[in-house]
PyMOL commands that place a pseudoatom at each C-alpha (Angstrom):
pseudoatom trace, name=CA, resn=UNK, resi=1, chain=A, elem=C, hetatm=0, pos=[12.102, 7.891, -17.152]
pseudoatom trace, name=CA, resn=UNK, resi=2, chain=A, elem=C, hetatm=0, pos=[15.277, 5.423, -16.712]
pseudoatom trace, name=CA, resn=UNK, resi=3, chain=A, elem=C, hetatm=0, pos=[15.135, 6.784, -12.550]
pseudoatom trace, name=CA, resn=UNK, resi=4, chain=A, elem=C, hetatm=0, pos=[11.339, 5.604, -12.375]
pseudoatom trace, name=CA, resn=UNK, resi=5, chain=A, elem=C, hetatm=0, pos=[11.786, 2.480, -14.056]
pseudoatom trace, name=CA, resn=UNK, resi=6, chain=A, elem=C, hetatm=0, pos=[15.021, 1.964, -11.538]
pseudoatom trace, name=CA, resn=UNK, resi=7, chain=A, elem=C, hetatm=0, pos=[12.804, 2.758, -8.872]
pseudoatom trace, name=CA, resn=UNK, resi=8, chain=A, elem=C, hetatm=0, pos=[10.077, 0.484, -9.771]
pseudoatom trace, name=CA, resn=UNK, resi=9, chain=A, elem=C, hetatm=0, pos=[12.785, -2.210, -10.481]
pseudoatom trace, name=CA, resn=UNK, resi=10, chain=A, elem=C, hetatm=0, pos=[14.694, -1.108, -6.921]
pseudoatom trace, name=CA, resn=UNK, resi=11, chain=A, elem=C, hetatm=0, pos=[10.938, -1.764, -5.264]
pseudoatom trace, name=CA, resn=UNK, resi=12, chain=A, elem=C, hetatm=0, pos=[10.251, -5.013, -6.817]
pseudoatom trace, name=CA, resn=UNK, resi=13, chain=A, elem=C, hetatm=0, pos=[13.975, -6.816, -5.785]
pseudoatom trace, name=CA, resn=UNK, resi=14, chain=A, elem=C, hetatm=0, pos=[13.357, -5.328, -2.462]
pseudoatom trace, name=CA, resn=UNK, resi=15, chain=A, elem=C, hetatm=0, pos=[9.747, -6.352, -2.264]
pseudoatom trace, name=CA, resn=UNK, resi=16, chain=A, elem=C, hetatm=0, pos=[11.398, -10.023, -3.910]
pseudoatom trace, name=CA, resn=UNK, resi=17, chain=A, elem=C, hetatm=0, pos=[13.772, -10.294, -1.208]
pseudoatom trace, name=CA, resn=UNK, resi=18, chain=A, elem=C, hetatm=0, pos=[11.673, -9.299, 1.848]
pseudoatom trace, name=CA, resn=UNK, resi=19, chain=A, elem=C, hetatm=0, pos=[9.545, -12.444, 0.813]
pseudoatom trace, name=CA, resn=UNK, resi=20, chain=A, elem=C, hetatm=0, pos=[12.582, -14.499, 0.489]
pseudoatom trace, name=CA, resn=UNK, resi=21, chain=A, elem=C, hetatm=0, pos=[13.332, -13.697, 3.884]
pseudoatom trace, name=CA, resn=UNK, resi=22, chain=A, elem=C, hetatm=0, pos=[10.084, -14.182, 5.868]
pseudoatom trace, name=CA, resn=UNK, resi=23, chain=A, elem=C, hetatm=0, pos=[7.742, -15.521, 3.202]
pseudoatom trace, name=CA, resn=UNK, resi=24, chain=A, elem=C, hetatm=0, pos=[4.086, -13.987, 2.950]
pseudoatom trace, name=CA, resn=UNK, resi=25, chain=A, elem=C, hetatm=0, pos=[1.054, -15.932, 3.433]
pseudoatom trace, name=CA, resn=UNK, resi=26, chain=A, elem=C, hetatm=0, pos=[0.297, -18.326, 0.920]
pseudoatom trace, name=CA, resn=UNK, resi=27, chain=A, elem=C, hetatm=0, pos=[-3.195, -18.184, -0.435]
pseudoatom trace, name=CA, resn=UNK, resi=28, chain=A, elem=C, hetatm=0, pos=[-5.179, -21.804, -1.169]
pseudoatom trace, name=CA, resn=UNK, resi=29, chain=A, elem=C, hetatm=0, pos=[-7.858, -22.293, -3.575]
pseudoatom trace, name=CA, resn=UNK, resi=30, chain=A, elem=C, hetatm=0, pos=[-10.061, -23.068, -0.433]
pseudoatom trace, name=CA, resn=UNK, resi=31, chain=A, elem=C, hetatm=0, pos=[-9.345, -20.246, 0.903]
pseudoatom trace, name=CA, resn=UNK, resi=32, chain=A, elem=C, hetatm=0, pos=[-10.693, -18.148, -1.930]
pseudoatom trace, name=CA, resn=UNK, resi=33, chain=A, elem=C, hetatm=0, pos=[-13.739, -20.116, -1.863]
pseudoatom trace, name=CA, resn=UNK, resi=34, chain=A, elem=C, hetatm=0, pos=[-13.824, -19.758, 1.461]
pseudoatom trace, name=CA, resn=UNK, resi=35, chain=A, elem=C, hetatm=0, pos=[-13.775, -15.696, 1.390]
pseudoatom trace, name=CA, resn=UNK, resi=36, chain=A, elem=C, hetatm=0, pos=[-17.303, -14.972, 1.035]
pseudoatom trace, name=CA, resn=UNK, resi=37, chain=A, elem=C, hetatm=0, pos=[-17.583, -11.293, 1.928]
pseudoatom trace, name=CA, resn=UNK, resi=38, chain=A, elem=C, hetatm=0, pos=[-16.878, -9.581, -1.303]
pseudoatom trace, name=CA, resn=UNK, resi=39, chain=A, elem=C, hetatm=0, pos=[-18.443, -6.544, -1.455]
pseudoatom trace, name=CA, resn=UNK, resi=40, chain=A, elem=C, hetatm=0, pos=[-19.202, -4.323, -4.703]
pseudoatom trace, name=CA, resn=UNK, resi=41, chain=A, elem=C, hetatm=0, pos=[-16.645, -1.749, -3.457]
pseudoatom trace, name=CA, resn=UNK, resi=42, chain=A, elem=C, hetatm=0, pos=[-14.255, -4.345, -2.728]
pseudoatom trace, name=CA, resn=UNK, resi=43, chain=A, elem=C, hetatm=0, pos=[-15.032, -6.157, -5.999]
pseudoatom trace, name=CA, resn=UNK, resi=44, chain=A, elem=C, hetatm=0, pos=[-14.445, -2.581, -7.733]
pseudoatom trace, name=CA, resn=UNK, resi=45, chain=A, elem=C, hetatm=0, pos=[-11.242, -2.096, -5.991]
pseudoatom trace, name=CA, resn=UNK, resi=46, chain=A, elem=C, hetatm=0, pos=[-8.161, -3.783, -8.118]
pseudoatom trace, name=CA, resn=UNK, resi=47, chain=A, elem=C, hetatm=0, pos=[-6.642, -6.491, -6.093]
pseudoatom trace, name=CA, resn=UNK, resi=48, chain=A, elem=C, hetatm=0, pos=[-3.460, -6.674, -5.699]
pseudoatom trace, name=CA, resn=UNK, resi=49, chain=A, elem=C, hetatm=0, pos=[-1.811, -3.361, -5.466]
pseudoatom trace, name=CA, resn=UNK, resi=50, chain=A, elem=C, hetatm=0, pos=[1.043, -0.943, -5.279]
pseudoatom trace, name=CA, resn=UNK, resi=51, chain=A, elem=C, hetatm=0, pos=[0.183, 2.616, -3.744]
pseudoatom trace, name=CA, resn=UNK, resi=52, chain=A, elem=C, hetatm=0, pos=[2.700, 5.028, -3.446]
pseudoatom trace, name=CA, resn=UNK, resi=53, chain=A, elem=C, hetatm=0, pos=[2.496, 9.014, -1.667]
pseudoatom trace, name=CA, resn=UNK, resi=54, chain=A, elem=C, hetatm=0, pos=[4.418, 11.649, 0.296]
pseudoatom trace, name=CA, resn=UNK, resi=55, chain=A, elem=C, hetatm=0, pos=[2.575, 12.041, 2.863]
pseudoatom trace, name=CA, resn=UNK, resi=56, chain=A, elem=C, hetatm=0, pos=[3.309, 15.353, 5.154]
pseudoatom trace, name=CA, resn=UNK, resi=57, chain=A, elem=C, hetatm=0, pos=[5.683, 14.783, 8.336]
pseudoatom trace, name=CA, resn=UNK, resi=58, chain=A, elem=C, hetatm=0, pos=[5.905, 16.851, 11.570]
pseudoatom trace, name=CA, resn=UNK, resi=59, chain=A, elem=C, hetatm=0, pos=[9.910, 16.934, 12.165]
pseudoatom trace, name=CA, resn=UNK, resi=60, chain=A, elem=C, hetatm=0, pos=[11.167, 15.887, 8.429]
pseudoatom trace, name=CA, resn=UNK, resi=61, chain=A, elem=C, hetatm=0, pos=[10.250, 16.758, 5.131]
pseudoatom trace, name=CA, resn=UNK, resi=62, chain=A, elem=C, hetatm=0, pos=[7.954, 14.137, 4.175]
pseudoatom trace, name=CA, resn=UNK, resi=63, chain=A, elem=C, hetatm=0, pos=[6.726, 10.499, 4.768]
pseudoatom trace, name=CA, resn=UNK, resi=64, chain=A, elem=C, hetatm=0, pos=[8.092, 8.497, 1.651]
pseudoatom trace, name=CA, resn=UNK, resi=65, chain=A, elem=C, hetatm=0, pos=[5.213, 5.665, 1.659]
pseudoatom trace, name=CA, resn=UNK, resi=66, chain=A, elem=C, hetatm=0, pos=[4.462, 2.555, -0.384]
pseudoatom trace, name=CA, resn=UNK, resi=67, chain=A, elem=C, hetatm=0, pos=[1.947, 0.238, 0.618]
pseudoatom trace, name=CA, resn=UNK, resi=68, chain=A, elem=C, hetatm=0, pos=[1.478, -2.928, -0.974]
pseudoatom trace, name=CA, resn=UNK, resi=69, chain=A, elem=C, hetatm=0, pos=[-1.669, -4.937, -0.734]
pseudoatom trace, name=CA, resn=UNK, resi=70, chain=A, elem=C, hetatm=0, pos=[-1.992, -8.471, -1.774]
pseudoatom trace, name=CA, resn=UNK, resi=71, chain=A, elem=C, hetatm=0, pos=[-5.203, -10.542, -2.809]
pseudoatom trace, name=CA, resn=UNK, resi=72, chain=A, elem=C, hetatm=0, pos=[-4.764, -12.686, -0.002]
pseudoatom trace, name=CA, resn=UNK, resi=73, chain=A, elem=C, hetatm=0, pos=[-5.598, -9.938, 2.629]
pseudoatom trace, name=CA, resn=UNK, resi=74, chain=A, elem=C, hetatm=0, pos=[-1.621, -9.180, 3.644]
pseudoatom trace, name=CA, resn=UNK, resi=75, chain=A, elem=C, hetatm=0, pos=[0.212, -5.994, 2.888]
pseudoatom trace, name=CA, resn=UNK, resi=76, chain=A, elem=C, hetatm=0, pos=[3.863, -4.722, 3.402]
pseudoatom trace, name=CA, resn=UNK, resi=77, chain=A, elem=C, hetatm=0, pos=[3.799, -0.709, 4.087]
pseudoatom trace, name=CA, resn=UNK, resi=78, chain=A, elem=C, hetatm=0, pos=[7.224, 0.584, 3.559]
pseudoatom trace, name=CA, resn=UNK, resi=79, chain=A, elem=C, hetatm=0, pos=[8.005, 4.266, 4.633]
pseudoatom trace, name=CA, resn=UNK, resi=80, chain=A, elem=C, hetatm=0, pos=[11.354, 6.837, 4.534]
pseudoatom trace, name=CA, resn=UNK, resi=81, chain=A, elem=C, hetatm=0, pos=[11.561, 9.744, 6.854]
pseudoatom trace, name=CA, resn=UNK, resi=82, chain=A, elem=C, hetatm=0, pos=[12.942, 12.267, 3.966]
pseudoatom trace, name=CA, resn=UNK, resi=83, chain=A, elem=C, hetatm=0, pos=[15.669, 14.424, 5.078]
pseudoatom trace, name=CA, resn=UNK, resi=84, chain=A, elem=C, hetatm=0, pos=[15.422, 12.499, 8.594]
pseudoatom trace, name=CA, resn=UNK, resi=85, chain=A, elem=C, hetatm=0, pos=[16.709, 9.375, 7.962]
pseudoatom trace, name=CA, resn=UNK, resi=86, chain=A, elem=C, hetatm=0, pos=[17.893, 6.883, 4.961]
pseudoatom trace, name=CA, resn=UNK, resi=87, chain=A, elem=C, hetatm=0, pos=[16.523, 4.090, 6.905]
pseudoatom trace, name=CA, resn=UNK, resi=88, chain=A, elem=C, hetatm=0, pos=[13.200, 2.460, 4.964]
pseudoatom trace, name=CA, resn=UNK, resi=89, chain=A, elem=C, hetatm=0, pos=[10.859, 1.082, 7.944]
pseudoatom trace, name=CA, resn=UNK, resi=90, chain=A, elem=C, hetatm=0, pos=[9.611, -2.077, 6.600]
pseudoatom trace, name=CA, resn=UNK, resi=91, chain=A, elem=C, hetatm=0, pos=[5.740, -3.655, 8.188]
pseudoatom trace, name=CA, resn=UNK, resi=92, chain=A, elem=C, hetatm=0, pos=[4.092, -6.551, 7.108]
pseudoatom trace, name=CA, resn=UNK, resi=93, chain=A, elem=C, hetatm=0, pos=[0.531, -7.166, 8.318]
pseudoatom trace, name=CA, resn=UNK, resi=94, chain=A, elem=C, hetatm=0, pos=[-3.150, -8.040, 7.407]
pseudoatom trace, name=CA, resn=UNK, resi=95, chain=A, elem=C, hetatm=0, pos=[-5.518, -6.005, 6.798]
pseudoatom trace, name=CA, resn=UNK, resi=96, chain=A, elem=C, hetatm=0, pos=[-9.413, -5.847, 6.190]
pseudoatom trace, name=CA, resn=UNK, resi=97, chain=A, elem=C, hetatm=0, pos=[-12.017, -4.218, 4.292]
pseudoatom trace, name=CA, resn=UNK, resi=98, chain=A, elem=C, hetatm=0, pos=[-15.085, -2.310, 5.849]
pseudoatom trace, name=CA, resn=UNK, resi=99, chain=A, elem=C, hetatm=0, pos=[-17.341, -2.538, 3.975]
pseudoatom trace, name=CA, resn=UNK, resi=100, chain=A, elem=C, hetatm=0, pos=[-20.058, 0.202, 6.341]
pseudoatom trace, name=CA, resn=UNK, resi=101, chain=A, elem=C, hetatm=0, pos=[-17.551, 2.595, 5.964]
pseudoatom trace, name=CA, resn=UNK, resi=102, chain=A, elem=C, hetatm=0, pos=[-15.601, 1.846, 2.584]
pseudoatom trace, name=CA, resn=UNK, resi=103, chain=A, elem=C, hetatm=0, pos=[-12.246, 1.487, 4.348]
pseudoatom trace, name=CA, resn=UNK, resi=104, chain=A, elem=C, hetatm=0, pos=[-9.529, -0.796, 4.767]
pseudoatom trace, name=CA, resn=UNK, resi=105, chain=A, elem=C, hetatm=0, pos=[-7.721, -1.062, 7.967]
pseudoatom trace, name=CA, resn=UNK, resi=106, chain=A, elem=C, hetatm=0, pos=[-4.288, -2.210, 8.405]
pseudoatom trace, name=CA, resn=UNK, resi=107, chain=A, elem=C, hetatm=0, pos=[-3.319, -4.518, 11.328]
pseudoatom trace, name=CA, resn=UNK, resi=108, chain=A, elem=C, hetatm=0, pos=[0.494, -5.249, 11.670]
pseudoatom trace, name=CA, resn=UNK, resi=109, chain=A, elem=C, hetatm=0, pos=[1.919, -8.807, 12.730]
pseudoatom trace, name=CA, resn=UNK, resi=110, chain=A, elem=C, hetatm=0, pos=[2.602, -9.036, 16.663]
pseudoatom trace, name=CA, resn=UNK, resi=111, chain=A, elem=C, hetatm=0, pos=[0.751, -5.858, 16.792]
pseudoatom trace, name=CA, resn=UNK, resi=112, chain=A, elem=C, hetatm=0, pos=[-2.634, -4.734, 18.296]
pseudoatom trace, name=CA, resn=UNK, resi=113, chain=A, elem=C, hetatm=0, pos=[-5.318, -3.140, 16.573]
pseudoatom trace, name=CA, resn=UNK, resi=114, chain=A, elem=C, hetatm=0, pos=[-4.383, 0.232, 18.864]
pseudoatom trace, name=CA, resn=UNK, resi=115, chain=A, elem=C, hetatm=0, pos=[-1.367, 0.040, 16.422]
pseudoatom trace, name=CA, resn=UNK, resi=116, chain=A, elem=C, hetatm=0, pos=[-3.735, -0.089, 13.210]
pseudoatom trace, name=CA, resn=UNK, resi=117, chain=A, elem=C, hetatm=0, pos=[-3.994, 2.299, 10.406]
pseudoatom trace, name=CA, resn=UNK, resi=118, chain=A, elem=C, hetatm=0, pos=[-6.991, 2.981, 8.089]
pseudoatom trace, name=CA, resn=UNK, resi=119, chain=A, elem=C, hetatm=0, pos=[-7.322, 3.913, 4.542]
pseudoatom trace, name=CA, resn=UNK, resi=120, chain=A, elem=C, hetatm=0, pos=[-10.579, 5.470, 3.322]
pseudoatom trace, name=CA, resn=UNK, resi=121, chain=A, elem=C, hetatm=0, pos=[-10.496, 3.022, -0.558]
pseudoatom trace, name=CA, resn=UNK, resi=122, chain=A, elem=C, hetatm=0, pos=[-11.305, 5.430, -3.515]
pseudoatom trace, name=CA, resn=UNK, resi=123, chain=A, elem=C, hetatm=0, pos=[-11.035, 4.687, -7.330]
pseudoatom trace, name=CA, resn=UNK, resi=124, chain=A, elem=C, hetatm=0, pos=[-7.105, 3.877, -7.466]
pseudoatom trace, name=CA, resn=UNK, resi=125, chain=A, elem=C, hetatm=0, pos=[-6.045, 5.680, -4.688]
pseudoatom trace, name=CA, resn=UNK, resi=126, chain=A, elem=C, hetatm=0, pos=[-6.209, 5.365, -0.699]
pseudoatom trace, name=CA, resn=UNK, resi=127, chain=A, elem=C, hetatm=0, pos=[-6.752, 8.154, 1.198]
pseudoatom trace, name=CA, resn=UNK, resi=128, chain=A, elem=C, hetatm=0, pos=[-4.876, 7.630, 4.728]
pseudoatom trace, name=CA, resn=UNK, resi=129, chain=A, elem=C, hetatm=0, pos=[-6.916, 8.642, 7.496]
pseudoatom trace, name=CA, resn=UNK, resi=130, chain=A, elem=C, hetatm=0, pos=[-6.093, 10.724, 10.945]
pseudoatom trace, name=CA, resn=UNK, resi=131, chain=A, elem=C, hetatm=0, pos=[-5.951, 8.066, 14.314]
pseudoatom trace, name=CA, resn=UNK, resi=132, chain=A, elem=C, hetatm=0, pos=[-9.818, 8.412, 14.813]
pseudoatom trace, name=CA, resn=UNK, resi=133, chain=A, elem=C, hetatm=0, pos=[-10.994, 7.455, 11.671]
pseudoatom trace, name=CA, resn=UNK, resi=134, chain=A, elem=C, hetatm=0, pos=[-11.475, 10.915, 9.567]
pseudoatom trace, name=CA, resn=UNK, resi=135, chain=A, elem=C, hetatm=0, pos=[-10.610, 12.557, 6.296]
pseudoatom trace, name=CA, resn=UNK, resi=136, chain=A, elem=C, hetatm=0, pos=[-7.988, 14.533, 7.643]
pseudoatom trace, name=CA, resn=UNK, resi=137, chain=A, elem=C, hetatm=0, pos=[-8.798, 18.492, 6.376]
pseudoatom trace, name=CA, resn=UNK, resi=138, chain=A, elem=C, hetatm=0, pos=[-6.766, 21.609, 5.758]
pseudoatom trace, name=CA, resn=UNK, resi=139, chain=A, elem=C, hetatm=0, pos=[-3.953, 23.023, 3.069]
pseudoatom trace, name=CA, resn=UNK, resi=140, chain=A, elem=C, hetatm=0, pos=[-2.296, 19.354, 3.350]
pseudoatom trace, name=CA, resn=UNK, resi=141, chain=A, elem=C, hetatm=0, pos=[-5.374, 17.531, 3.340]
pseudoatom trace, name=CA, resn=UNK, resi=142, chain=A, elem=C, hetatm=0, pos=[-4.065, 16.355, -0.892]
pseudoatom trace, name=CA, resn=UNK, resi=143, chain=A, elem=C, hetatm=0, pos=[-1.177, 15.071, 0.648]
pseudoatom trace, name=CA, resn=UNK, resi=144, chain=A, elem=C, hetatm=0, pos=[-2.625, 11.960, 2.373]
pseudoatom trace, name=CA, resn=UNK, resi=145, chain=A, elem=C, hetatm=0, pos=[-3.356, 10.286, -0.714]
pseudoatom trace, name=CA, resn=UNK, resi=146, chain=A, elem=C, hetatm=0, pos=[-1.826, 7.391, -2.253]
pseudoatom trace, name=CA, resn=UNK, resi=147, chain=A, elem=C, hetatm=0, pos=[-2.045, 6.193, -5.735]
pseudoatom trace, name=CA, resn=UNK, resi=148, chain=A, elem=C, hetatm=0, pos=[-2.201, 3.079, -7.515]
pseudoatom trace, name=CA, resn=UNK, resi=149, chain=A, elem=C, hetatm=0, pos=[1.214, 2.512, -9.172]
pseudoatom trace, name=CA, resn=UNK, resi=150, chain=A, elem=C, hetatm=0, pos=[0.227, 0.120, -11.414]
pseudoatom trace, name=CA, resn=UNK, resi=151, chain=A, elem=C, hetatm=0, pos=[3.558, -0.961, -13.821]
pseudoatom trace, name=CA, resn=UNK, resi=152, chain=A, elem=C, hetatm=0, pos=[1.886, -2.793, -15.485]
pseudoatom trace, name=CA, resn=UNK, resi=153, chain=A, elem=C, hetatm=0, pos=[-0.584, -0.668, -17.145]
pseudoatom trace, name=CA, resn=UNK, resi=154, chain=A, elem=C, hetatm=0, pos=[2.097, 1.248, -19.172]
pseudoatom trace, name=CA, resn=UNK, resi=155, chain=A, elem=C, hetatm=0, pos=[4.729, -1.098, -20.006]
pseudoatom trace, name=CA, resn=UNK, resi=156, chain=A, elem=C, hetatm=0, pos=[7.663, 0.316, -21.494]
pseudoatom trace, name=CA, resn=UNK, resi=157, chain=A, elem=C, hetatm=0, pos=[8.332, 0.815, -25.258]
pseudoatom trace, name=CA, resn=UNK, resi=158, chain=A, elem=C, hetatm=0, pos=[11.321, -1.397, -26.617]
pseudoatom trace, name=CA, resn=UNK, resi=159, chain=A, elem=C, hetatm=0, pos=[10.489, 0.414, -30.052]
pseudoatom trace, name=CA, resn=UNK, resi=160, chain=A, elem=C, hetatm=0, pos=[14.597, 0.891, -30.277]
pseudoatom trace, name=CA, resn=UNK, resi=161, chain=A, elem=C, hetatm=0, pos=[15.008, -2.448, -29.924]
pseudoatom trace, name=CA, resn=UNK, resi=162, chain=A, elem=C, hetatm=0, pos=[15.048, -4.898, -32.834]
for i in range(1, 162): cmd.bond("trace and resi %d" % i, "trace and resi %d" % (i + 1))
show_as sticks, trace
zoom trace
């Protein structure tokens, strides 16, 4: 329990920091007025959130991922090549909600959309999708998704602690 909680703390000084450095975009009343495409899926999907998998790797022995979305449309994906590397590969980006297909599609700053990745939305999970657009299949197929890792759904008990 005290190595998740570390973790979760570990993410949210990093996540803290990142923003310090290169601040993410600030969200105006107006601009909430102005978003006027809110869907019923998008409506039923909890804005903002932290989703967190291991998702299957070719050369390495999995894709440590965390993707965080934010109400104002941007997200910061942040991924470890286990047993490859230590390095975490930080990307910051937009990214919008299809509402034909139910799927979000990530867009990363000074990118192209060639460079974009999509996430089929399902109830508190993402389900990361193969470079055309499809549920990928097969024995692994489980491994694509990522939860919500909501901490603040289950805060901690301090019942110890008078």
């Amino acid at each position: 329990m005290q190595t998740k909680i570390k973790a979760i703390l570990g993410f949210s000084l990093l996540l803290g920091a990142v923003s310090m450095i290169s601040p993410a975009f600030a969200e105006t009343p107006a601009a909430e007025h102005a978003d006027t495409h809110n869907h019923a899926a998008e409506e039923n999907f909890e804005w903002p959130g932290i989703y967190t998998g291991f998702i299957p790797c070719a050369d390495c022995i999995g894709v440590k991922t965390t993707l965080a979305l934010n109400k104002n449309s941007s997200y910061i994906l942040m991924t470890q090549f286990v047993g490859k590397s230590e390095r975490e590969f930080v990307e910051k980006g937009k990214f919008a909600f299809n509402k034909a297909s139910n799927t979000i599609i990530l867009t990363p700053r000074n990118s192209t959309t060639a460079n974009s990745q999509q996430y089929l939305v399902g109830e508190n999970s993402l389900i990361q999708l193969d470079n055309s657009g499809n549920k990928v299949t097969g024995k692994l197929a489980e491994r694509y998704i990522l939860r919500n890792s909501d901490i603040t759904a289950n805060p901690p008990s301090h019942s110890g602690h008078h």
